[in-house]
C-alpha positions as CSV (number, residue, x, y, z in Angstrom):
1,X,33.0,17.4,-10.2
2,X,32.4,14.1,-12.3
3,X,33.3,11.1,-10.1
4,X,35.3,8.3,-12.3
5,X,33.4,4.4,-11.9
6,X,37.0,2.7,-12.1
7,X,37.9,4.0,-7.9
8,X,35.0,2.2,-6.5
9,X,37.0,-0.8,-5.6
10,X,35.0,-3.7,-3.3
11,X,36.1,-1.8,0.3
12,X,34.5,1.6,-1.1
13,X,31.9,-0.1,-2.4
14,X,31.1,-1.9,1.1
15,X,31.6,1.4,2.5
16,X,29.0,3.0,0.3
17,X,26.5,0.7,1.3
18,X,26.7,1.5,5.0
19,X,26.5,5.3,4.7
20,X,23.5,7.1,5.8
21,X,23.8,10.4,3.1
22,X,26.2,12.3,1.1
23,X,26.0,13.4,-2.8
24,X,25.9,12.8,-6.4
25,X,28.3,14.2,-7.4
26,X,30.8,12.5,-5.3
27,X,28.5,9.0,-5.7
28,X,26.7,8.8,-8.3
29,X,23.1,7.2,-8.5
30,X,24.3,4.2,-10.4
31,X,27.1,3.2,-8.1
32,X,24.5,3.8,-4.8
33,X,22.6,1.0,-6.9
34,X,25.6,-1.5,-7.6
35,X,26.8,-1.0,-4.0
36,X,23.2,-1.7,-2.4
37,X,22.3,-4.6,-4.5
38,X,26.0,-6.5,-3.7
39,X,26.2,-5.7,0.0
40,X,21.7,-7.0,-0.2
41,X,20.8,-4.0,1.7
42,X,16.9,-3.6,2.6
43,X,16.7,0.3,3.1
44,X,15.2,3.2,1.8
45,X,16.9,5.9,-0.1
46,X,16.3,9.2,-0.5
47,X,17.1,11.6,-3.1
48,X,16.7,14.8,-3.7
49,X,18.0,17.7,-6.2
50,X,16.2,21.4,-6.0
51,X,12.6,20.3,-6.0
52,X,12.7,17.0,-7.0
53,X,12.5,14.2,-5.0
54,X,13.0,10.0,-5.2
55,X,12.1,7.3,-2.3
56,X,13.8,4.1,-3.2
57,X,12.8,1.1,-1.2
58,X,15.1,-2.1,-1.6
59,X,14.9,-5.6,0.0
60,X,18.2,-7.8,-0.1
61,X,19.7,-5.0,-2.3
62,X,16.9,-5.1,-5.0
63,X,14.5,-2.3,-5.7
64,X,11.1,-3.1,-5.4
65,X,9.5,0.2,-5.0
66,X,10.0,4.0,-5.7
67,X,7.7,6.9,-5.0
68,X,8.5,10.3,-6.6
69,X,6.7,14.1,-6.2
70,X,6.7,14.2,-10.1
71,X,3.3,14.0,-11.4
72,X,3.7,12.3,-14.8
73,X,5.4,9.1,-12.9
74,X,1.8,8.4,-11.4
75,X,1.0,4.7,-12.6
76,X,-2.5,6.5,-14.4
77,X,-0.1,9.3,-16.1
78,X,2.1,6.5,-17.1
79,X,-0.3,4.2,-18.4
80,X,-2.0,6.9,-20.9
81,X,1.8,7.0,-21.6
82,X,1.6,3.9,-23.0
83,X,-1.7,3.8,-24.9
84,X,-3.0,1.5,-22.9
85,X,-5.8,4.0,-21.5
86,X,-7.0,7.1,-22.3
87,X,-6.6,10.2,-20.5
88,X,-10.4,10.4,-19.5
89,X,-10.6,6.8,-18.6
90,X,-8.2,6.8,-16.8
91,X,-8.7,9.6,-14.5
92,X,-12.3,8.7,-13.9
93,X,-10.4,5.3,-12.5
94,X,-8.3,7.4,-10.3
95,X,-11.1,9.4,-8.8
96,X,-13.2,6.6,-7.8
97,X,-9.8,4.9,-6.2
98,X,-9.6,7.7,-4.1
99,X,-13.3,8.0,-3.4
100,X,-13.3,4.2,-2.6
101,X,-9.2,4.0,-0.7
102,X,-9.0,1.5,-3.4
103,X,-5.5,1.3,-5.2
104,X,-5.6,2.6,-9.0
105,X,-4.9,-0.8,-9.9
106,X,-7.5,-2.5,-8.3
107,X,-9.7,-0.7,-9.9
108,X,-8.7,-1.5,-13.2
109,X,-8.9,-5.0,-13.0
110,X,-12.0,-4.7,-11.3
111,X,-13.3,-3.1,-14.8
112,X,-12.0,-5.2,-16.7
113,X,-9.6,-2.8,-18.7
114,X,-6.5,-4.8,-17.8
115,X,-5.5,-8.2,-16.4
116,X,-3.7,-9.0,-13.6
117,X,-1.0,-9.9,-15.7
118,X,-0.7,-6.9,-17.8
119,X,-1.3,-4.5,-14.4
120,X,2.2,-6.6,-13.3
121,X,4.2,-5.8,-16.7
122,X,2.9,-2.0,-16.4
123,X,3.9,-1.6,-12.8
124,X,7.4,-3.4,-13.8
125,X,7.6,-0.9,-16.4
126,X,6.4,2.5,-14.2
127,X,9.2,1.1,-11.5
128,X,11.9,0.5,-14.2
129,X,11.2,4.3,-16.0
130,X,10.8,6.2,-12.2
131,X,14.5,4.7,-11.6
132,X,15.6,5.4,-15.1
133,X,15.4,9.0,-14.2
134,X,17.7,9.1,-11.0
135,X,21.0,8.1,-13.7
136,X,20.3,11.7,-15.3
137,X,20.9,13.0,-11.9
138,X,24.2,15.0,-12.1
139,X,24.0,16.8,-8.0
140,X,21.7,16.4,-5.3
141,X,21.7,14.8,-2.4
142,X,21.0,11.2,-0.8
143,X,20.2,9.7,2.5
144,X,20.1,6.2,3.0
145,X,17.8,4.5,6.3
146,X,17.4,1.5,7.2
147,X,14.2,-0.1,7.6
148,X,11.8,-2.9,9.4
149,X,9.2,-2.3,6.5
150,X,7.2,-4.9,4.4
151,X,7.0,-4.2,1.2
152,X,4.0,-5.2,-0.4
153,X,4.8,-4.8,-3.6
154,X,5.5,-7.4,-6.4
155,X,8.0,-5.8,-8.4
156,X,11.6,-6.8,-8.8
157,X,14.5,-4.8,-10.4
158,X,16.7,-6.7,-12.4
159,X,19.6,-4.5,-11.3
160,X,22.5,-5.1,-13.9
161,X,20.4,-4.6,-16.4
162,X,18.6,-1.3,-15.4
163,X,22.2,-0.2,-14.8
164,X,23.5,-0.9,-18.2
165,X,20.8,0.5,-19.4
166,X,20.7,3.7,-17.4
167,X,24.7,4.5,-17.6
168,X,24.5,4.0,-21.2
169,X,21.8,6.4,-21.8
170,X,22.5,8.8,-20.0
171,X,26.3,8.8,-19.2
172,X,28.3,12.2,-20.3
173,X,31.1,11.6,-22.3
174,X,33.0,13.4,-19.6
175,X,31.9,10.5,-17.2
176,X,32.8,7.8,-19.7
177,X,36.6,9.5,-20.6
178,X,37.5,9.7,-16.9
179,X,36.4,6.4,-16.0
180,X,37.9,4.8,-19.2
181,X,40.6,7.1,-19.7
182,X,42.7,5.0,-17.3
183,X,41.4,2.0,-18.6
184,X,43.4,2.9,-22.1
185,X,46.4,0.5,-22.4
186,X,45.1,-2.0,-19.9
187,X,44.2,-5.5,-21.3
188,X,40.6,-6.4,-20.0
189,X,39.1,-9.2,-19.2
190,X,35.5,-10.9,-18.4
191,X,35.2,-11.3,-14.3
192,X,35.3,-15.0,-13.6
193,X,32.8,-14.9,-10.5
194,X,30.9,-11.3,-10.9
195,X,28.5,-10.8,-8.2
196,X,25.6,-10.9,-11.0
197,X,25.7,-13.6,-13.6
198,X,26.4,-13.0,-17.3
199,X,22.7,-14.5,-17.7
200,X,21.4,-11.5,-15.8
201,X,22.5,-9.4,-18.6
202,X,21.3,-8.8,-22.3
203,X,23.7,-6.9,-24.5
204,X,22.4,-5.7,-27.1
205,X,22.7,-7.5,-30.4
206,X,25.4,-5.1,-31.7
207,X,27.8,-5.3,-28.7
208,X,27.5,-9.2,-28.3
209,X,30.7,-9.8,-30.2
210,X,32.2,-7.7,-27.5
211,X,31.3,-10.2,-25.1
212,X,32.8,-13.2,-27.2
213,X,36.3,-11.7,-27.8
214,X,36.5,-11.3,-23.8
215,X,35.9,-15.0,-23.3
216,X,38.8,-16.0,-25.4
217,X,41.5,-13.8,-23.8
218,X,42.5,-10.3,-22.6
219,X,42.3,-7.4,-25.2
220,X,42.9,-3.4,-24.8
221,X,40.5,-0.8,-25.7
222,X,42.4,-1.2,-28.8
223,X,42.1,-4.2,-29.7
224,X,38.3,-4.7,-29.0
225,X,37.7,-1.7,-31.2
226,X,39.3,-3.6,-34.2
227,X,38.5,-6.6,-33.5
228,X,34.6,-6.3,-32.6
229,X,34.1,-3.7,-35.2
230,X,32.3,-1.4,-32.7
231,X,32.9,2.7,-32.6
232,X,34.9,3.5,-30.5
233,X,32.2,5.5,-28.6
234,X,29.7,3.1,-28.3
235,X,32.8,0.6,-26.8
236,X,33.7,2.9,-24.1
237,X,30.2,3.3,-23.5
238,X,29.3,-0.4,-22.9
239,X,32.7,-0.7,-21.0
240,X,31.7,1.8,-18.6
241,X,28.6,0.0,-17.8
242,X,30.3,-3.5,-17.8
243,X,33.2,-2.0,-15.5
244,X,30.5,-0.4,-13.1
245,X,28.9,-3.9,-12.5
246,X,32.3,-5.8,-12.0
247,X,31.8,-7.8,-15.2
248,X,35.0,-6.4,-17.2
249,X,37.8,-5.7,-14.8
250,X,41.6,-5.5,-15.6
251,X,42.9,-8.7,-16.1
252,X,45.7,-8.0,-13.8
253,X,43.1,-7.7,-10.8
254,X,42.5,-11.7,-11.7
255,X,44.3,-14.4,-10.3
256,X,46.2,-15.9,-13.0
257,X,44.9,-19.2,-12.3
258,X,41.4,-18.1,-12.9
259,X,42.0,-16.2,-15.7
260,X,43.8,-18.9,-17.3
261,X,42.1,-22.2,-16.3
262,X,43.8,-25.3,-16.6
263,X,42.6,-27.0,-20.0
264,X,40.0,-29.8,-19.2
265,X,40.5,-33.0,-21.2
266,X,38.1,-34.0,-24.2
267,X,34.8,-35.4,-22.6
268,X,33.2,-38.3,-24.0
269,X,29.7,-37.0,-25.6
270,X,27.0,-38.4,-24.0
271,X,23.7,-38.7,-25.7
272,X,21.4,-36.4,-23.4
273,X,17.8,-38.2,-22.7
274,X,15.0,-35.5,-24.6
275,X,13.7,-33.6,-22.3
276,X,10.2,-33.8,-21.2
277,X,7.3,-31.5,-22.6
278,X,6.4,-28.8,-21.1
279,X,3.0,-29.2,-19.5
280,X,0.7,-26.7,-20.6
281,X,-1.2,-24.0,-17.9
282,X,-4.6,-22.9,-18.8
283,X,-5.6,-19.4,-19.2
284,X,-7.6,-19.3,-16.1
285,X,-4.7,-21.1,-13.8
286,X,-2.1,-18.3,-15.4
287,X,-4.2,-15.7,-14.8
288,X,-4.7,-16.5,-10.9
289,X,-1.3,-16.9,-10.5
290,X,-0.6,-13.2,-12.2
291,X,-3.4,-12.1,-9.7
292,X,-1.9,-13.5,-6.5
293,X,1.8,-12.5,-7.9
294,X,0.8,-9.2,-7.5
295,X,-1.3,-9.2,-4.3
296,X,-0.3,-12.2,-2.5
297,X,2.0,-9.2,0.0
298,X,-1.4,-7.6,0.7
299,X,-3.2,-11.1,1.8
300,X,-3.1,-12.2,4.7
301,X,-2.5,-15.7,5.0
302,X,-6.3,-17.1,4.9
303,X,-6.6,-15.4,1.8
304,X,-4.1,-16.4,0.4
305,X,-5.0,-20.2,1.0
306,X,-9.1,-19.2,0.7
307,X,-9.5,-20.5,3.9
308,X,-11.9,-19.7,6.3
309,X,-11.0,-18.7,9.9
310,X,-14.0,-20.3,11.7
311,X,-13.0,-24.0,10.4
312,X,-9.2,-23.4,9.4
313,X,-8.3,-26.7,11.7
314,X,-10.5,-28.9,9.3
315,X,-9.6,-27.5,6.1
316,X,-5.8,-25.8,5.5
317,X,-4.3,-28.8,5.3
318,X,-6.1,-29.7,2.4
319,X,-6.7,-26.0,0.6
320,X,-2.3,-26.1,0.9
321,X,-2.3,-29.5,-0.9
322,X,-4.6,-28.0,-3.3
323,X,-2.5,-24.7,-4.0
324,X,0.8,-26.5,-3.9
325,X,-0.4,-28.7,-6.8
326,X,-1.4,-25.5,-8.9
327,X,1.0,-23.2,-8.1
328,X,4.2,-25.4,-8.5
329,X,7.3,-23.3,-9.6
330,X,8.7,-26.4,-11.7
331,X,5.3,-26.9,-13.5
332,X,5.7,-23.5,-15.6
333,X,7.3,-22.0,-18.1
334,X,10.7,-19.8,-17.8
335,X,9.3,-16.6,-18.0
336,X,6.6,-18.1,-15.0
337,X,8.6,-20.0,-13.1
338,X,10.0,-17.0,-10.6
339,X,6.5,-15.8,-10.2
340,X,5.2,-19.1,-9.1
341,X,8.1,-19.8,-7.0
342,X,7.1,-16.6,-4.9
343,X,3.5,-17.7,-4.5
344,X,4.5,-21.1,-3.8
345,X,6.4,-19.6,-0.9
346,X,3.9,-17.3,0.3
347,X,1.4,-20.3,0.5
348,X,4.2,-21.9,2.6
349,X,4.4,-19.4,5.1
350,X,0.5,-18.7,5.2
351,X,0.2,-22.4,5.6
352,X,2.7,-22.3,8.3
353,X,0.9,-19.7,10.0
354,X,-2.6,-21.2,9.7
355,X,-1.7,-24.2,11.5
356,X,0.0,-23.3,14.5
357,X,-2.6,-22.4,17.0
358,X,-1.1,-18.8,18.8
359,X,-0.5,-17.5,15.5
360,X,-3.6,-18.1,13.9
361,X,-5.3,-17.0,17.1
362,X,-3.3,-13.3,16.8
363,X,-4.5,-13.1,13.0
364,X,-7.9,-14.1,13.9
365,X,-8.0,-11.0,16.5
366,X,-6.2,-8.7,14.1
367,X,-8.8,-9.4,11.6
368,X,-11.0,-8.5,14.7
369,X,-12.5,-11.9,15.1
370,X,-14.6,-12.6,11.7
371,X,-14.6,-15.0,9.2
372,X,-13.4,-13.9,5.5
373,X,-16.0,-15.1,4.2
374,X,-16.8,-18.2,2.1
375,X,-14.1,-20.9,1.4
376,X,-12.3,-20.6,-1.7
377,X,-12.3,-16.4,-2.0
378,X,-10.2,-14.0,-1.5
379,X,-10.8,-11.4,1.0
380,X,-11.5,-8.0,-0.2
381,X,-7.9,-5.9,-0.7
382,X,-7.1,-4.0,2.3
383,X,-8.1,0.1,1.6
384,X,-4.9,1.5,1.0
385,X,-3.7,4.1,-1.4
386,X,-4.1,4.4,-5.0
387,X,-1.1,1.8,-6.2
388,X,1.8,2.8,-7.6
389,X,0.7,6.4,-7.2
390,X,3.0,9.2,-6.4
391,X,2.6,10.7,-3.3
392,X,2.1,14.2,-4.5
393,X,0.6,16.6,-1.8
394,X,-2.6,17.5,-2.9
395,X,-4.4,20.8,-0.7
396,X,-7.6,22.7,-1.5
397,X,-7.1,26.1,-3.6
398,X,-7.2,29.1,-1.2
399,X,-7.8,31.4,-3.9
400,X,-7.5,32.5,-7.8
401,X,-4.6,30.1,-9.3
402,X,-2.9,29.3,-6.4
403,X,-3.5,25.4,-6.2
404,X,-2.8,25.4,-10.1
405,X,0.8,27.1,-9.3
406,X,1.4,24.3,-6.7
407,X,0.6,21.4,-8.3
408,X,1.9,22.6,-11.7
409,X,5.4,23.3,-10.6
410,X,6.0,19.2,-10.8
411,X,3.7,18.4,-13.7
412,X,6.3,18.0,-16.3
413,X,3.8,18.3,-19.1
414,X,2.0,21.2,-17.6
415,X,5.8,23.1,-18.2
416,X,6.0,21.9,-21.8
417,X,2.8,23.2,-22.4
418,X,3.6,26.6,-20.9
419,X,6.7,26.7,-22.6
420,X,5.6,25.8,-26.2
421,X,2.9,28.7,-25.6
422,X,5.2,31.5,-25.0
423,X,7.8,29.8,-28.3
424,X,4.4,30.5,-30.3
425,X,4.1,33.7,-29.2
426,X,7.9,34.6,-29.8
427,X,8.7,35.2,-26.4
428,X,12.0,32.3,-26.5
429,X,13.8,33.1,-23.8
430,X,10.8,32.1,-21.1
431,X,9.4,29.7,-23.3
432,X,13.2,28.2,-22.7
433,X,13.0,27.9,-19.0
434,X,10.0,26.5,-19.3
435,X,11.3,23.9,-21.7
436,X,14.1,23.2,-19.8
437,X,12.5,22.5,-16.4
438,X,10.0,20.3,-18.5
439,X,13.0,18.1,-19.9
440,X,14.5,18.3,-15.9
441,X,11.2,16.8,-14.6
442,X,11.3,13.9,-17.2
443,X,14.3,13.6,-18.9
444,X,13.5,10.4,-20.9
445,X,11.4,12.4,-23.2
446,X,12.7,12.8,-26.2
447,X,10.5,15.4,-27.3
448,X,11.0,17.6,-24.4
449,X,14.4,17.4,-24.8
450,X,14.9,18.3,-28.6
451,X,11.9,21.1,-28.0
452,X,14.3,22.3,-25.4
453,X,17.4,22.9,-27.8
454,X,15.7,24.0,-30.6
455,X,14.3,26.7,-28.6
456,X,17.7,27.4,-26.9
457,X,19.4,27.8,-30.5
458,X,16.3,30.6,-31.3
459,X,17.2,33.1,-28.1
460,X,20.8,32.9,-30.0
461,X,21.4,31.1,-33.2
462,X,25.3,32.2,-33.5
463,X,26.0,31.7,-29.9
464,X,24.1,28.6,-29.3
465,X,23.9,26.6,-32.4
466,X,27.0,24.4,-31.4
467,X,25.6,23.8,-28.0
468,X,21.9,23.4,-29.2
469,X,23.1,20.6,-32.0
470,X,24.9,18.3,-29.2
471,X,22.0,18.3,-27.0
472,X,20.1,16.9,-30.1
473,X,23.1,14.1,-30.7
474,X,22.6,12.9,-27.5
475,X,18.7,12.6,-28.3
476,X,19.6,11.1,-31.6
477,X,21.9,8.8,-29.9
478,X,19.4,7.3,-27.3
479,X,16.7,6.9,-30.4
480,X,18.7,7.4,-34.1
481,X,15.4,7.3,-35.2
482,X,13.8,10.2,-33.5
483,X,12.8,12.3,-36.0
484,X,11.8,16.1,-34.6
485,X,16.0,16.0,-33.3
486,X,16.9,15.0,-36.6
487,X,14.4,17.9,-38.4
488,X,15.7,20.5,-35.7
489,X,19.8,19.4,-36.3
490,X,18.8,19.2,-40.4
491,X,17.2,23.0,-39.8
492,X,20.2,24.2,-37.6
493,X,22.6,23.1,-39.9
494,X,20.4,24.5,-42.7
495,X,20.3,27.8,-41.3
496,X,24.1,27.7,-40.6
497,X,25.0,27.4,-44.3
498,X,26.4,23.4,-44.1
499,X,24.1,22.1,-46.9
500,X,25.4,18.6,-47.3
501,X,25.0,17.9,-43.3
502,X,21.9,19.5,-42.9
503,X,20.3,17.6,-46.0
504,X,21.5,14.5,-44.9
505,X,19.3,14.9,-41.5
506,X,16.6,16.3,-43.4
507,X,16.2,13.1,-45.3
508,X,16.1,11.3,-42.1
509,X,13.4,12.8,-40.8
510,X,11.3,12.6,-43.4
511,X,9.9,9.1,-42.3
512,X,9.8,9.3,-38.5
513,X,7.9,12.6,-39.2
514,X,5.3,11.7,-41.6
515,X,2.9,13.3,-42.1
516,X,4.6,16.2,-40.8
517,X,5.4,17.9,-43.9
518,X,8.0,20.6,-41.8
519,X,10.7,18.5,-43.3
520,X,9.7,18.4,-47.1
521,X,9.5,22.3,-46.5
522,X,12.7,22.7,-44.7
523,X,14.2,20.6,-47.8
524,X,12.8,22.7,-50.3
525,X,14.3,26.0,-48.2
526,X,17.6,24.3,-48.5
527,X,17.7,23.8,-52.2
528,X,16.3,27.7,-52.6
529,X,19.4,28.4,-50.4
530,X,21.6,26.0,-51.9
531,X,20.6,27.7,-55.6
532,X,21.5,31.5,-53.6
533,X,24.9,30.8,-52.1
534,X,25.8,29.7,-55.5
535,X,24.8,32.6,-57.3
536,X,26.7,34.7,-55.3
């Protein structure tokens, strides 16, 4: 059953939020998101689908945390991901994390192999690609709870965004036709007062025009097509999104004194004074704001002020004078500024616990009564679990492969490997199970996924070209440049006797591919088949 976006008015919406489980299929992962971030919902949620498994944690309806049982969604897997590590650097990292209860990431900037403000941007990007993969969900289950917890992490979603960007990647068309299927004929219009702000949003560069012609007046699906120049798929597609988030609506669900404004008279211009320069933040102030922007949940308040318990009367009045100057919100730059406004806060609050006397008694006793340490430094990072880390259950082997089995089963590269192994030995139809549960387990690679349909087109290439070549558009779609979908399609379509097509894709790949020389090959076999079905 595919669920239409356009039936989730503001009273289902509300409803949404306040329910303690139910489905995807019925509500999908995207509109469990929209509803919990406009109703500001602190809660966890829950989802789960065969043997995968999600814990989303939110506070005031943003995500700031998400735990998972799938192993390459660890922050060490992800960060030899990136390139930022390699694979034998970073698992000598998370070995002595868990020999010392240190988090992963303390570790690292301990070492010296990233800084606190790079750890923040990878963590923003592990949280960001952990949720990405909940909008590929299709069934499952969820369970919503709510919760007294503290969250210590740093990380904030910015929730429109992630939306966008999850519905339009991975949206079926059969999702976007029945949401904007009713939509056809109906002029739309920008939201006057969405719950997020249009700021909170970058289109991309293609689809800004989209955008503009909203702002000027009401248009169909029609008329934004012509008029913005866009395909029609990639319109519905963005209007899907936009619709989900209550930024286009029908204009007739708009009172008509909002949607039509009263004209405001010509203002006199006014010659604005220049604004003053920015003053400039060192390195070293930067990078201890990065370092406390990340930790500052985990400090307890004389750490965060460097403050020692022993003599806290005589000197946090002056260490919070100190850290207000340095850490003022309105001293920094744009991209800075929220940052510091959260550790200006949290310097606030420790302050305001430091001075009053019962509550810096009960923090002294809960640190058990010592001082820590000198003035100035911070106190060593509470022993806690590697960060970021899945919480994957890890138990001895009991005998021959059976902890292998176990911990394999959510390793999504530990499937791919299997699976290519048994496609090299011939054996496709295992190899595509494998290949398939791989592309499950992570779903945003791309290389999984064209693997995947390739090998489904080799157990039958009559029966399953047609289906094998549309899961390859939708990889080409997501990253036109990908070039192993556009070699498989080119090799599909070679193989299927549609020469012009298939060279056209062929050519494509060539670059992305490089050095690969499969393509030049698979271009050659064309023209020798090219040169046969014209003989005959």
């Amino acid at each position: 059953m595919v669920r239409s976006i356009v039936p989730f008015g503001s009273e289902e919406l509300d409803r949404i939020a306040r329910l303690e489980n139910g489905t995807l299929d019925e509500i999908p992962f995207a509109v469990l998101l929209y509803a919990m971030a406009r109703a500001k919902r602190s809660a966890s949620l829950e989802i789960r689908r065969g043997q995968l498994q999600k814990e989303v944690f939110f506070e005031d309806g943003v995500p700031v945390d998400c735990r998972s049982n799938l192993v390459h969604e660890t922050l060490s897997r992800f960060i030899v991901s990136t390139g930022r590590l390699d694979e034998a650097t970073a698992n000598a990292c998370f070995n002595e994390s868990v020999a010392r209860s240190l988090r992963f990431g303390d570790i690292l900037i301990e070492k010296e192999l990233v800084g606190a403000e790079e750890l923040l941007k990878i963590l923003q990007q592990n949280l960001a690609h952990k949720l990405l993969d909940g909008f590929s969900w299709r069934d499952g289950s969820f369970r919503l709870a709510g919760t007294s917890f503290r969250a210590d992490s740093p990380l904030k979603v910015n929730v429109p965004q992630l939306i966008f960007i999850g519905v339009s990647r991975f949206a079926t068309q059969e999702q976007i036709d029945g949401s904007i299927g009713p939509l056809i004929g109906t002029p739309l219009a920008l939201h006057p007062s969405p719950i997020f702000s249009a700021d909170d949003l970058k289109l991309p560069a293609a689809h800004k025009p989209l955008q503009d012609a909203l702002k000027n007046r009401p248009m169909r699906i029609d008329e934004l097509a012509s008029h913005t120049g866009i395909s029609y798929e990639d319109l519905t597609r963005t209007l899907y999104a936009l619709t989900l988030i209550e930024m286009v609506v029908p204009a007739d669900q708009i009172p008509s004194e909002k949607a039509h404004p009263p004209a405001r008279p010509p203002q006199r211009k006014v010659q604005a004074a220049p604004l003053p320069a920015e003053p400039k933040i060192s390195d070293e102030v930067r990078e201890e704001l990065m370092e406390l922007a990340l930790n500052h949940k985990r400090k307890d308040p004389f750490a965060i002020l460097g403050v020692d318990p022993d003599h806290a009367d005589a000197t946090a009045h002056h260490r919070f004078l100190r850290f207000a100057e340095k850490f003022a919100p309105w001293q920094f730059e744009k991209d800075l500024a929220e940052k510091a406004r959260d550790v200006f806060l949290a310097g606030a609050r420790a302050y305001a616990e430091v001075c009053d006397p019962d509550r810096r008694a009960l923090l002294v006793e809960s640190k058990g009564g010592k001082s820590s340490g000198a003035e100035g430094k911070a106190s060593k990072p509470t022993p806690k679990a590697p960060m970021a880390e899945s919480r994957v259950p890890v138990r001895r082997p009991q005998g021959g492969d059976q902890f292998r089995i176990k911990t394999d089963l959510l390793d999504s590269d530990a499937q791919f490997k299997k699976g290519m192994e048994l496609l090299d030995s011939g054996r496709h139809e295992l190899a595509l199970e494998q290949l398939e549960f791989a592309a499950e387990l992570d779903p945003q690679n791309l290389q999984f996924a064209s693997e995947a349909a390739h090998c489904r087109f080799l157990t039958d290439p009559v029966s399953n070209a047609k289906p094998a070549l549309e899961k390859l558009r939708e990889v080409i779609r997501v990253d036109p440049q990908f070039g192993l979908a556009l070699f498989y399609s080119g090799e599909i379509l070679r193989k299927a006797g549609k020469f012009a097509d298939a060279e056209s894709f062929l050519k494509r790949s060539l670059k992305p591919m490089a050095p690969d020389r499969r393509p030049v090959d698979a271009l050659r076999a064309l023209n020798r088949d090219r040169k046969a079905a014209e003989a005959t």
